[in-house]
N, C-alpha and C positions, 0 to 999 in steps of 0.2 A: 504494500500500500504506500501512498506517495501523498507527504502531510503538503505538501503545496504550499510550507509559508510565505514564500514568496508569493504567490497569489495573492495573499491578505495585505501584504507590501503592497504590491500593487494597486490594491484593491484602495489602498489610502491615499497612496501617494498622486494616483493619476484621477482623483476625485471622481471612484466609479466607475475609471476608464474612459471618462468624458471628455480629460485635456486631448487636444489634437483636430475635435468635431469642430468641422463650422457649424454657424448659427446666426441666430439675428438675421434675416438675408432681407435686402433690399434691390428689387430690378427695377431700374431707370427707366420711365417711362415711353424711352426713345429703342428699349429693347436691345439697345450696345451693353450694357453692362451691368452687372450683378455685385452688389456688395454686402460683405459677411465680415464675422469676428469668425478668430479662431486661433488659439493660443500658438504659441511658439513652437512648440514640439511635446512629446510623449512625456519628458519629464521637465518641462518650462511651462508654467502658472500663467505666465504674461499673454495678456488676451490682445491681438494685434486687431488693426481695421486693413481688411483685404480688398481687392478689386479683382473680378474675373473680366477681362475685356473678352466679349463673346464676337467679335470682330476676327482678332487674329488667337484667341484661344488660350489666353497668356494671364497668368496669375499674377500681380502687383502688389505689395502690401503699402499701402496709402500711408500708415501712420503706426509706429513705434512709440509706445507712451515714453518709453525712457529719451527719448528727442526733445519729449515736452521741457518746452523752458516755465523751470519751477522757482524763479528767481523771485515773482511776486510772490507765491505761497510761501514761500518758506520766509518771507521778509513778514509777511502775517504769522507764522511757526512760532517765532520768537518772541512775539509778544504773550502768546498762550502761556496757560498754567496748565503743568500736569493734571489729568483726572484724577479723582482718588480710586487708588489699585491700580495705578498704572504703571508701565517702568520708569515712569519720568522724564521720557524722552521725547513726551506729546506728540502732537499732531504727525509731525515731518514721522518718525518710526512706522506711525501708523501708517503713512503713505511709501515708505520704504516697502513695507511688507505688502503691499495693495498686490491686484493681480493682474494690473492693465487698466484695458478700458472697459467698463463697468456695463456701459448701454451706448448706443448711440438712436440719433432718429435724423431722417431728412427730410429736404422740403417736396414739394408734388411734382417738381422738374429735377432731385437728384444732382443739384447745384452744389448744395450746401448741408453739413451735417454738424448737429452739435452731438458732441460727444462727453461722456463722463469720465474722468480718470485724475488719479494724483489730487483727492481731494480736491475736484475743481473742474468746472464748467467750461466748456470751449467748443469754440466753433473753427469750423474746416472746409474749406474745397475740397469737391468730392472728385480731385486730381493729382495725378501723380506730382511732388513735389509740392502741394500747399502746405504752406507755414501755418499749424495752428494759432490762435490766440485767445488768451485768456479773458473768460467773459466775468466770471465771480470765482472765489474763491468759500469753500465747505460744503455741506451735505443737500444733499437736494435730490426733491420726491419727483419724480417722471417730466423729464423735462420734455419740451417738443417745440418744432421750428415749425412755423405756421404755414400754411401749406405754399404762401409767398416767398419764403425765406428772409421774411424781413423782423422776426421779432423771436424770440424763446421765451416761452411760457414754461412754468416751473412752480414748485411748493416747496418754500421752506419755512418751519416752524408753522405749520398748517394754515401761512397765506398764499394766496398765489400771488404769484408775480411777474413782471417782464421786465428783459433786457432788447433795446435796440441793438439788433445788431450792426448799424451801420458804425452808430458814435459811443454803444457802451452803454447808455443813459438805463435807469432801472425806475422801473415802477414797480407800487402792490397796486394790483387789479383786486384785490378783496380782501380783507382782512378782521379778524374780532379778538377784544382783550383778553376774551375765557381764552386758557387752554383746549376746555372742549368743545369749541365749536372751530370748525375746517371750513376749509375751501378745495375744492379741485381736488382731491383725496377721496377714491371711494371709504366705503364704512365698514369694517371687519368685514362683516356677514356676505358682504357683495362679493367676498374670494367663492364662496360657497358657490356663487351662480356663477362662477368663472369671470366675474367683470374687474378688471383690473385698473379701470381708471374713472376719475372726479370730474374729470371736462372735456368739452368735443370741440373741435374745429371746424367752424361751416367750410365746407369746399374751396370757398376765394378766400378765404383767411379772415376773412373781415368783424368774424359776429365768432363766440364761444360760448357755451351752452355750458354754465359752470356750477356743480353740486357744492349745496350747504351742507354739510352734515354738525347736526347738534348732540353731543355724549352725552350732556348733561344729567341726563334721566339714566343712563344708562350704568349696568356695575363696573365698577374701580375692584381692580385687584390687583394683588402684591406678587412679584414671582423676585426671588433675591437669591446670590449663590453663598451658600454657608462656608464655602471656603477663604469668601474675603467679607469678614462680618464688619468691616470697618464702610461697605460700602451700604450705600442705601438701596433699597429696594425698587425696580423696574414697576412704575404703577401700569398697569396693563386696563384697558376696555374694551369690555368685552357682552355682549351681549346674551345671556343664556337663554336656556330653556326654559318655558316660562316667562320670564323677565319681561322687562321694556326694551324695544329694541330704539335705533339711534334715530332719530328724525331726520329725514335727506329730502331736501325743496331742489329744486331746480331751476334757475333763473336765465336767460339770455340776455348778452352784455357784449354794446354795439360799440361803434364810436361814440366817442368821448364818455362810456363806460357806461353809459345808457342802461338801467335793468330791467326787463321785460320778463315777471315773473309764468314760469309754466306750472298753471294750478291743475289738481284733477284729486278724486276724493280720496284723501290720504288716510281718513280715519276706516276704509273699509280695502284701498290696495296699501299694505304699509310698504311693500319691498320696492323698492328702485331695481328694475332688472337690467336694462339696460337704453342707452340712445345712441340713434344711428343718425349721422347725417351726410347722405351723399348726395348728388347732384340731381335725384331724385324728390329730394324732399327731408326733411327731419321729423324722425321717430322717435317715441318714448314708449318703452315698456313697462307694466307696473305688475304687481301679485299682489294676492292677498296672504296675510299670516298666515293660514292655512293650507297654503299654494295651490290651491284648488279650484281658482279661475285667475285668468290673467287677461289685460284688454293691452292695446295696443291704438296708439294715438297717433294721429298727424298732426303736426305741430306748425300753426302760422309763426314765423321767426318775426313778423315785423308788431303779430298783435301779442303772440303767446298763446293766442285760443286754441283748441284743441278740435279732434274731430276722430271717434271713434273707426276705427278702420278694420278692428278684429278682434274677437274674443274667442276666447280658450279655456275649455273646462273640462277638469278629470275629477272621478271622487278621491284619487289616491294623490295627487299632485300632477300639475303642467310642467312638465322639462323642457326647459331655457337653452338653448346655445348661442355660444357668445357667437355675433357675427349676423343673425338674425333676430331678427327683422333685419329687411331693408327695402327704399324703396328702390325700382329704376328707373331709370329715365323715362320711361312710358308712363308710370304714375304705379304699374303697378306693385302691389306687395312681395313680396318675397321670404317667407316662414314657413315655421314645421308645424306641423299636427301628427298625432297620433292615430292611423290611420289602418287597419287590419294590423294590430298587432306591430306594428310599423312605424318608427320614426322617419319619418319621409318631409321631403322639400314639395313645399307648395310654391307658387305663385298667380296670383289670382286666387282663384276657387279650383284649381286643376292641378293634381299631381304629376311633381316632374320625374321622380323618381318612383322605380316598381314596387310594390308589398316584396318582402322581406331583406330590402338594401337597405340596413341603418347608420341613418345619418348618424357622422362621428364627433367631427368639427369643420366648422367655415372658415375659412383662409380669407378670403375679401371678396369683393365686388369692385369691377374694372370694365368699365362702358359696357354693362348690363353683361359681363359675364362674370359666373360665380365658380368659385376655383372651393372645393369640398372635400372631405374624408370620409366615406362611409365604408362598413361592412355586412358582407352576406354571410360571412363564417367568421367568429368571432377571436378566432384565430389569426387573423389577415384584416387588412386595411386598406385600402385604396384610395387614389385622389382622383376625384373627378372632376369634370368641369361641366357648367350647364350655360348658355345663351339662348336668347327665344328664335334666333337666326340656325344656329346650328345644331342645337337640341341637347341631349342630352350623351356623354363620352368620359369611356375613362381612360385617365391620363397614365396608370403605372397600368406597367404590364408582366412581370414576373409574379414568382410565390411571393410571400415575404409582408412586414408590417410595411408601411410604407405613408411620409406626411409632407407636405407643401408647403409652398410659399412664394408669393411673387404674386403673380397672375394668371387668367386659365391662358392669356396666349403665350407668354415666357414664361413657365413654370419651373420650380426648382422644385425638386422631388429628391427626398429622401428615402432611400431602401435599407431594411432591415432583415435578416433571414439567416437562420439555422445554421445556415450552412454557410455564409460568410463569415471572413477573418477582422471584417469591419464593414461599417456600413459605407454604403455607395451615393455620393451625392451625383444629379444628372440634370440638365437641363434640357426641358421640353419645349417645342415650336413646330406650332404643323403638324402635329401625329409623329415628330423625329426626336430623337436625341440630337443637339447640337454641341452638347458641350459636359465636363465635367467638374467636379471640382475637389481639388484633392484631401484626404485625411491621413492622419495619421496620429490613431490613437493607439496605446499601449499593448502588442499583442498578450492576453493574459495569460500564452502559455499555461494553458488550459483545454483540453480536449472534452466533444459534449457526447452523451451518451443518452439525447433525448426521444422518448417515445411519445407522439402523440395519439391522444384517445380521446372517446368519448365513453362515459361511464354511467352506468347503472340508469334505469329508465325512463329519466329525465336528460338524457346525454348529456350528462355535465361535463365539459372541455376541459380534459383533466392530461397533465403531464408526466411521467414516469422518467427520472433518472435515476440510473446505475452506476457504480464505480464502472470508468471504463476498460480494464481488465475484468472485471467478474465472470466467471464459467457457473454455470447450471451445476457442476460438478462441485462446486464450492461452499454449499451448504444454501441457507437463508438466510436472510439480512435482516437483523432490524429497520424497522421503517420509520421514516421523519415525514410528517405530515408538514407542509409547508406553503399556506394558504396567506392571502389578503381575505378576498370573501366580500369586500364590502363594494357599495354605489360608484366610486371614486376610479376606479383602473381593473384591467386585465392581466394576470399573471401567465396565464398561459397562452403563448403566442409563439407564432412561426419568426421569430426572434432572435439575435444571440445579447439581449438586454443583457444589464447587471444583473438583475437580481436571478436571471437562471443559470448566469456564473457563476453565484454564492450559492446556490441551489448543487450544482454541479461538483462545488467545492464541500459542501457536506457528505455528498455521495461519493466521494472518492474518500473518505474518513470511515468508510462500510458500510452508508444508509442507503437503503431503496428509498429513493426523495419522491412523494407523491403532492405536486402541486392541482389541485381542482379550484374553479373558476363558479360556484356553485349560484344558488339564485341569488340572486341582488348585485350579480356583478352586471358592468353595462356590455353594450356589446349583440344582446339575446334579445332586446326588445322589449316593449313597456311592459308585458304581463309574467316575463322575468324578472324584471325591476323591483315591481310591484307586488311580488309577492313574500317579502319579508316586513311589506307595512304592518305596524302593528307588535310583529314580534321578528327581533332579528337573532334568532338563537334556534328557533325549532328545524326549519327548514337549510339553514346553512350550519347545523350540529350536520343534518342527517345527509345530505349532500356530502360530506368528508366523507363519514361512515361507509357511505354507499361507496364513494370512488374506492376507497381501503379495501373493501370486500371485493368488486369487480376486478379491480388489478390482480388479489389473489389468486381470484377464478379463473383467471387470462394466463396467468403464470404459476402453477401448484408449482408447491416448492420455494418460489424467490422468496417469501416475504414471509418473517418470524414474529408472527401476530401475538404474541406474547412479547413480543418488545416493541410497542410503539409508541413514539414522541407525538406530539408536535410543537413547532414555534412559526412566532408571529407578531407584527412590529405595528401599533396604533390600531387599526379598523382587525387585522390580523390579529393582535397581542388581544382583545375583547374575546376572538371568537376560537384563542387556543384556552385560556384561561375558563371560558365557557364549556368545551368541548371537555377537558378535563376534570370540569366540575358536573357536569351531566351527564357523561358517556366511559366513567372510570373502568368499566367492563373491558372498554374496546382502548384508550389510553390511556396508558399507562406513567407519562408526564406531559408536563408543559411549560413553554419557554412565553413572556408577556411582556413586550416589550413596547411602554409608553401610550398605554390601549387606558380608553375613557371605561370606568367602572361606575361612576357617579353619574348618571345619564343626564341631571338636573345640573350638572355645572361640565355642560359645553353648549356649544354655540346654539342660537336659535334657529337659523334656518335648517342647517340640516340634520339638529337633534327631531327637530318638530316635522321633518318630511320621513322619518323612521318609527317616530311614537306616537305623534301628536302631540296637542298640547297638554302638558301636564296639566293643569285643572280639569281638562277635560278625561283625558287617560291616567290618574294619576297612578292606577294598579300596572300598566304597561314599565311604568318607572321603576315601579318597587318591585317586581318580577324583573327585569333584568339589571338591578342594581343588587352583582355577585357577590359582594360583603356580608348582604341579609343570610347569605348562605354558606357564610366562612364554615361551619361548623360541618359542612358536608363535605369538603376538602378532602379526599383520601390520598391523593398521588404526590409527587415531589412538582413543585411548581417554583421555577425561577422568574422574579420580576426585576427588568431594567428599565429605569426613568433617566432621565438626563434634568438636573435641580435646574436648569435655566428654561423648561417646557415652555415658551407660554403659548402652546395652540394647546395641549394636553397639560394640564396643572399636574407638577408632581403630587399634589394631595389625593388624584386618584392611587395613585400606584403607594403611598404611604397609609389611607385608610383603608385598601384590603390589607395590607400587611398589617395592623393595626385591627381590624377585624377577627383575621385569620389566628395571631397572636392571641386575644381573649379567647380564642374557639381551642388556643395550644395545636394547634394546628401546625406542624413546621414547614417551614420555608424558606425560600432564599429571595435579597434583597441585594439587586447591583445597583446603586447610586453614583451618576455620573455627574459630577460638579463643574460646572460651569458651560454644562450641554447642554443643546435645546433638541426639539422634536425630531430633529433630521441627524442627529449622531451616530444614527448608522449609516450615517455617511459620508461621514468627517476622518480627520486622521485617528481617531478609535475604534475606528470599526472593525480593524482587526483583532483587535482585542477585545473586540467585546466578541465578536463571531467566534476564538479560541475559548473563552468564558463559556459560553453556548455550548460547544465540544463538549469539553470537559466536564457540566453538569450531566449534559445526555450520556455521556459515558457512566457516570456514575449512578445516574437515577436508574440506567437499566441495565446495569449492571455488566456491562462491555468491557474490556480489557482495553487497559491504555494506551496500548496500539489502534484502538478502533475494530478488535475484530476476536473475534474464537470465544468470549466469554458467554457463560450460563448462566451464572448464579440467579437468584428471585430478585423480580422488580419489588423496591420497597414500598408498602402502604403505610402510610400513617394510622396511629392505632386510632381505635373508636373509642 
C-alpha cells in the first residue's frame, strides 16, 4: 500500500490543485481576445492578468503584480499601527504575503480594467505594455468600471463610492453613520440565492440601480479565536432561522445622484432575489419568506414604477438562478419554471429547452443570445447556447463536466473528465474550436480507480473507489462512506475534481470509498430536490444505506460490512453524524466535520427552504436537532470545527460535544484555531485528512498500515 503523503502536500500547497487554472475570463466584444487570471505556475500563488490574442493564437500576460509600483502604499504603510495579534509588520507584510491580483473587471468595449492587488485599486489598458496606476489605496468590496470606462464604483466600509478615472477625483454615491446599514453590498442570505452583488449598471453606464440593506433588526454574533485572547471578537450578522431577516430597498441613482426609489410589497416578498438590466429593459426579482411564490417586475428607470411580468409558485419553494431573469431586446422575458419535473429555460410563455435537460447555470446574455449549463445525467454538464434566430445548440461536445464563459458566439469552455490529467480550456466560434488556453496545475500523482453507478431503486448516482492495486484475491475492504448529500453541489461526476482525489487518497489507505449523490442533491430535478423538505435525514440516511448494500450485491466479496465509516464536511458532516446516530447497525463510525447541529442558529433562507419556518414547524427543528439524542450515540464519532467558523458557529460542533459528554457518551473533538469553514482546504488539510486516517483506523479496528486487521468495532456502552 502507498501512504501518498505527498498527495496531502500537494493537496495544501497547490490550494486543491487549483494554482495553475485560468479563471475570471473576459472576451472582448470585438471577439480578438480573451482575458483570464491564472497564477504563475504549479507551485507560485501569484495570480497574473493574461491575454489570449485569438488572432494569431498567442498567450501575453498583460500585468505582473510584482511591477506594480507600490511606492504610494507603502508611503500610507508607514503611517499605520500594527493590528492587535499581528506580527507588527502591518499592512506592507500583509501585502508581501498577498497572492497577486485578487479580481479584476472591464468596461463593455474591453479598453480598460480595474484590477485589485497589493492592497490597492488600479486601473489598466487592457494592452500589452500598459502602465498600471494607482486609483486608492486598502480594502475594497466588488469594484466595477462602468460599462463607459469612465468611473469605478466600489464599497468600502459599507459606502459606495466613485473614482474618476480620468483625474483620480472620489466621490461617496451613498452613504449612513450606523454600521448597519450598506450600500451596494448584497445581504448575507442573498449568497444562498447565489446573488453576489448590491448594485447594477444600466447598459450606457449612466443610471445604477443600488441596494440599501438595513442589519439593524437583524442578530449580532460573536465568532473570536481562543488562541489570541488579547484580541476582540469578529461581530458577525447574521440572519437565522426564524429571526428577522435584513431589510434591502432598492433605489435608482441618475445624474447628479438623483434617487428614484423601486417600491413593491416588501412586507409579503421579503427576499431581494435578484436585478437584471440589459439592453432589454431592467428587472427585479423578489420571494417570499417562505419561497413559495416569486413575481418578477419590469422596472420604469426614469419613474421607478413597476409592472408585473411573471409569477412563480411551488408549494415546496421556487429555485432562482442567478443570470435569470432577463429581458431581450425584443421585450421578451427570459426565465425558468419548473416544468414536467424539469428545470427548463423559458422565454415568452414557450419552452426552449426539452423535459428532462436541467438547467444548471446562466453564463450571460449577448445580443439576445444566452450562453447556459444544463444536465441530462447528473453526472455530466454541458454549455449550451440559445438565440430566437438560431435556436437552441450545445456548445461542449465530449464526456466530461464541462462550464463557460464569455458569450454563446466566442465561448470559453471549460472541460473536466475522469480521464484527464487536467482540465482543458477551448474556445468556441461557429460550431469550431478556434483556440486554447493553456494550464498547468499540479499533476497529483495520483492514479483513479473510479467506478460509476447507479444504485438501489431510486438510481442514486453513486461512485465506487478502490485502492488501485487491489485483487479480488485480496480479501474485503473496509468501506468509507463519503457523501455531501445536500441542495448545494454534486459529488459524483464524470470529473477528476479534488474532492474524488481525496476520495481516491483514502482508498489507497484500504477503503472501498463509496461516494452517493442521494435525494436533495441538485442535478435530478425538482421532485428530487424536493423530497427531503420537511425532513433531511430519513430519505438521505436511506439513500447511503441503499448504495452500501447494492455495491455489495455488484461485488460479493469486496466490501467488509462489519467495518464501515463514514465522513463528511458541513451539509456532509450533519448527514454522517446523523447516519451514525440512526443506522449504528449498518455504521459503524463517523467523521463530522463543521456540519450545522442547531438547525435554529443558521441562516434563514436556506434553513427555512429544508424545515420551514420554525414557529411554524417547530417539531421539524427538535427532531433533527442531534444533541436531543446524544444519549443514543453508540459508535466512535470524530468532530472537527475550525474556532474562526463564521458560516457554521463552532457552538454547533461544541454543544453536541457538550450534549454527548452529559449523555458520557465518548468522543473525539479536533479544534482548529484560527480556521474558518473552508479549512479543509487550506494549508491543514493535510492534517486534518491524516487525523481522519488514523481515527478510522482505530475506530474499526484496522492495523496501522491500513490493512489485515480484525479485531471488534468499538460501541460505547449503554
Amino acid at each position: 500500500m502507498i501512504r501518498h503523503d505527498e498527495f496531502l502536500q500537494q493537496h495544501a500547497d497547490t490550494r486543491c490543485f487549483s494554482l495553475g487554472i485560468p479563471h475570471t475570463f473576459t472576451v472582448s466584444p470585438d471577439g480578438r481576445a480573451v482575458f483570464f487570471l491564472r497564477s504563475l505556475a504549479i507551485d507560485d500563488p501569484l495570480t497574473c492578468l493574461w491575454m489570449l490574442d485569438l488572432t494569431s493564437g498567442e498567450e501575453q500576460m498583460l500585468l505582473d503584480p510584482r511591477t506594480l509600483d507600490t511606492r504610494e502604499l507603502d508611503a500610507a504603510a508607514t503611517s499605520d499601527e500594527p493590528e492587535p495579534g499581528s506580527d507588527g509588520e502591518g499592512p506592507q507584510a500583509a501585502r508581501q504575503s498577498d497572492c497577486g491580483i485578487v479580481g479584476y473587471t472591464a468596461d463593455a468595449a474591453s479598453r480598460w480594467a480595474c484590477l485589485v492587488a497589493a492592497d490597492g485599486l488600479w486601473i489598466s489598458g487592457l494592452e500589452p505594455g500598459a502602465v498600471p496606476r494607482l486609483l486608492a489605496a486598502g480594502r475594497f468590496d466588488d469594484p466595477r468600471l462602468d460599462p463607459s470606462g469612465g468611473r469605478v464604483v466600489f464599497v468600502q466600509d459599507g459606502d459606495l463610492c466613485a473614482i474618476d478615472v480620468a483625474d483620480g477625483a472620489r466621490s461617496t454615491i451613498a452613504a449612513d453613520d450606523d454600521p448597519d446599514v450598506t450600500y451596494g453590498l448584497p445581504e448575507y442570505v442573498a449568497g444562498e440565492m447565489r446573488r453576489t452583488r448590491g448594485y447594477w449598471w444600466s447598459p450606457d453606464g449612466s443610471q445604477l440601480v443600488v441596494a440599501r440593506v438595513d442589519s439593524r433588526s437583524v442578530g449580532h454574533w460573536h465568532v473570536s479565536n481562543p488562541a489570541t485572547p488579547a484580541s476582540a471578537p469578529d461581530v458577525i450578522v447574521r440572519a437565522m432561522a426564524g429571526r428577522a431577516n435584513a431589510e434591502v430597498t432598492l433605489s435608482i441613482l441618475g445624474e447628479g445622484h438623483a434617487t428614484i426609489p423601486i417600491e413593491w410589497d416588501r412586507a409579503r416578498f421579503e427576499y431581494l432575489v435578484d436585478c437584471c438590466w440589459s439592453t432589454g429593459g431592467l428587472l427585479v426579482t423578489v420571494q417570499s419568506r417562505n419561497q413559495d411564490e416569486l413575481e418578477i417586475y419590469e422596472v420604469d428607470p426614469r419613474s421607478g414604477e413597476t409592472a408585473l411580468r411573471h409569477r412563480g409558485h411551488d408549494p415546496s419553494w421556487v429555485t432562482t438562478f442567478p443570470g435569470l431573469p432577463v429581458l431581450l431586446s425584443t421585450g421578451e422575458l427570459a426565465h425558468t419554471r419548473m416544468q414536467d419535473d424539469t428545470h427548463m429555460l423559458f422565454v415568452g410563455d414557450e419552452p426552449v429547452t426539452p423535459v428532462g435537460l436541467q438547467l444548471i447555470d446562466v453564463y450571460g446574455l449577448d445580443a439576445d443570445r444566452l450562453l447556459f449549463a444544463a444536465t441530462a445525467d447528473s453526472t455530466e454538464t454541458h454549455v449550451w447556447a440559445y438565440s430566437p434566430d438560431a435556436g437552441l445548440h450545445r456548445l461542449s461536445e465530449e464526456a466530461g463536466v464541462h462550464a463557460g464563459a464569455g458569450t454563446a458566439t466566442t465561448a470559453v469552455i471549460a472541460r473536466d473528465a475522469l480521464e484527464l490529467e487536467r482540465p482543458v480550456f477551448t474556445i468556441r466560434r461557429g460550431g469550431e474550436t478556434i483556440a486554447g488556453i493553456a494550464t498547468a496545475p499540479q499533476p497529483p500523482g495520483l492514479r483513479l480507480r473510479v467506478e460509476l453507478l447507479s444504485t438501489g431503486s431510486d438510481r442514486v448516482r453513486t461512485a465506487l473507489l478502490l485502492p488501485v492495486d487491489h485483487e479480488p484475491d485480496d480479501g474485503p475492504l473496509p468501506v468509507l462512506l463519503d457523501p455531501y448529500g445536500g441542495l448545494a453541489l454534486r459529488k459524483v461526476l464524470n470529473a477528476r475534481t479534488a474532492s474524488v482525489l481525496v476520495s481516491q487518497w483514502f482508498a489507497e489507505q484500504g477503503f472501498a470509498v463509496i461516494v452517493a449523490d442521494g435525494h436533495g442533491t441538485p442535478g435530478r430535478g425538482p421532485a428530487w430536490e424536493r423530497a427531503i423538505r420537511g425532513d433531511i435525514e430519513t430519505l438521505p440516511i436511506a439513500d447511503q444505506v441503499d448504495a452500501l448494500h447494492d455495491v455489495a450485491e455488484r461485488h460479493p466479496g469486496l466490501l467488509d460490512l462489519n467495518r464501515v465509516a463514514i465522513r463528511g464536511w458541513s451539509w456532509g458532516g450533519f448527514l454522517s453524524a446523523a447516519c451514525v446516530l440512526r443506522r449504528p447497525d449498518v455504521f459503524h463510525a463517523g467523521i463530522s466535520g463543521a456540519a450545522v447541529f442547531n438547525h435554529l442558529l443558521y441562516h434563514s433562507y436556506w434553513k427555512e427552504r429544508q424545515l420551514g419556518h420554525p414557529d411554524e414547524y417547530p417539531a421539524r427543528y427538535e427532531r433533527h436537532a442531534l444533541a436531543r439524542s446524544a444519549h443514543e450515540f453508540r459508535r466512535p464519532l470524530l468532530l472537527i470545527h475550525g474556532l474562526s467558523d463564521d458560516n457554521v458557529f463552532p457552538a454547533h460542533t461544541l454543544g453536541l460535544s457538550a450534549a454527548l459528554m452529559d449523555a458520557g457518551r465518548t468522543h473525539e473533538v479536533l479544534l482548529l484555531a484560527g480556521h474558518d469553514h473552508h479549512a479543509i482546504r487550506g494549508p491543514l488539510s493535510g492534517y486534518i485528512f491524516k487525523h481522519q486516517l488514523e481515527f478510522l483506523q482505530r475506530a474499526l479496528g484496522m492495523a496501522q498500515d491500513g490493512m489485515g486487521a480484525t479485531s471488534s468495532i468499538p460501541e460505547v456502552a449503554r
